[in-house]
C-alpha positions in Angstrom: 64.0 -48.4 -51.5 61.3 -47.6 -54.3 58.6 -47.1 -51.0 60.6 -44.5 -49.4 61.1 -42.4 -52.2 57.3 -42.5 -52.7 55.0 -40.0 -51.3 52.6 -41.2 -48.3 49.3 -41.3 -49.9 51.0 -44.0 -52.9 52.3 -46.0 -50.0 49.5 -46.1 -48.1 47.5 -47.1 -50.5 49.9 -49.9 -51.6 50.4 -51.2 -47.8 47.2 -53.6 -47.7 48.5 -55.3 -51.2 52.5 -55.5 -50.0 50.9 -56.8 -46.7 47.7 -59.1 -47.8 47.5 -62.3 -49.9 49.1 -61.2 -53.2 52.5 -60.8 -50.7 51.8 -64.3 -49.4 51.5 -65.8 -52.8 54.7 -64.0 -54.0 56.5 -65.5 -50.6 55.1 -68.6 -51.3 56.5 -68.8 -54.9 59.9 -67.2 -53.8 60.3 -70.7 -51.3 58.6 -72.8 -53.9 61.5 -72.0 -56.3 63.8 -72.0 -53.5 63.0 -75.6 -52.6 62.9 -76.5 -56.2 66.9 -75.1 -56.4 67.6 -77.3 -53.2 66.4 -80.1 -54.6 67.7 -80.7 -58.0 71.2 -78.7 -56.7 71.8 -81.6 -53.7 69.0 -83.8 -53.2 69.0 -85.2 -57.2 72.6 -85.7 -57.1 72.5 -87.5 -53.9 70.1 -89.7 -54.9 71.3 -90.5 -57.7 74.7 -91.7 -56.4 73.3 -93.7 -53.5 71.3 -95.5 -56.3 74.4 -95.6 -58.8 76.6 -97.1 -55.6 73.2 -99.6 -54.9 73.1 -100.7 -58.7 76.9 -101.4 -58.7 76.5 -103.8 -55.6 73.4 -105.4 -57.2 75.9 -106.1 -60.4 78.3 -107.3 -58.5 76.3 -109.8 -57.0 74.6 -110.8 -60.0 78.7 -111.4 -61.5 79.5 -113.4 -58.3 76.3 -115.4 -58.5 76.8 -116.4 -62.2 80.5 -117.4 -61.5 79.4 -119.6 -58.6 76.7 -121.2 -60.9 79.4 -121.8 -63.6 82.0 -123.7 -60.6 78.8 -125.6 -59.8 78.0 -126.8 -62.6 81.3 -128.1 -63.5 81.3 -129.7 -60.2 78.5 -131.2 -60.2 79.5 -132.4 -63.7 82.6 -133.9 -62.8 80.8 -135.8 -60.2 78.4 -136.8 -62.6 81.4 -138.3 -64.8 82.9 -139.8 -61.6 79.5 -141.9 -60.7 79.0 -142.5 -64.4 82.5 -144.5 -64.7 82.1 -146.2 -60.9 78.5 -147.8 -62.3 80.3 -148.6 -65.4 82.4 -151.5 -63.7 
C-alpha cells in the first residue's frame, strides 16, 4: 500500500532489501512466532492432559496395588494364625 504510493526511484531502490535476505529473516521470524503460537495454544495443552489422564491411571494403580497388598497381608496372616493353632495340638 505504502510501495505504491511511493515514487519509482524509492521503490526501486528498496526492491533488492524487500526481496533479499533481510525479507527472509523477517519471514522466518513471522513463522517462528507463528509456530511458537501453535504450540503453546494446542500442542501444551494436549500434552499436558494426555500426561494428566496418564498420571491419574498410574495413581490409580498405585491405590489398587496398595489395597491388594493390605488383603494379602491379612490373608496371609490369618493363615499364619490358622498353622500356628494346628502345630499347637
Amino acid at each position: 500500500m505504502i510501495l505504491a504510493q511511493a515514487d519509482a526511484a524509492a521503490v526501486s531502490a528498496l526492491a533488492p532489501y524487500l526481496a533479499g535476505p533481510g525479507a527472509a529473516v523477517i519471514v522466518l521470524l513471522v513463522v517462528l512466532g507463528g509456530l511458537y503460537h501453535l504450540t503453546v495454544r494446542y500442542l501444551l495443552p494436549l500434552a499436558q492432559r494426555g500426561l494428566d489422564g496418564h498420571l491419574a491411571k498410574i495413581d490409580a494403580m498405585i491405590e489398587a496395588q496398595a489395597n491388594e497388598s493390605k488383603a494379602i497381608t491379612t490373608t496371609l496372616q490369618s493363615i499364619d494364625k490358622r498353622l500356628a493353632l494346628l502345630e499347637s495340638r
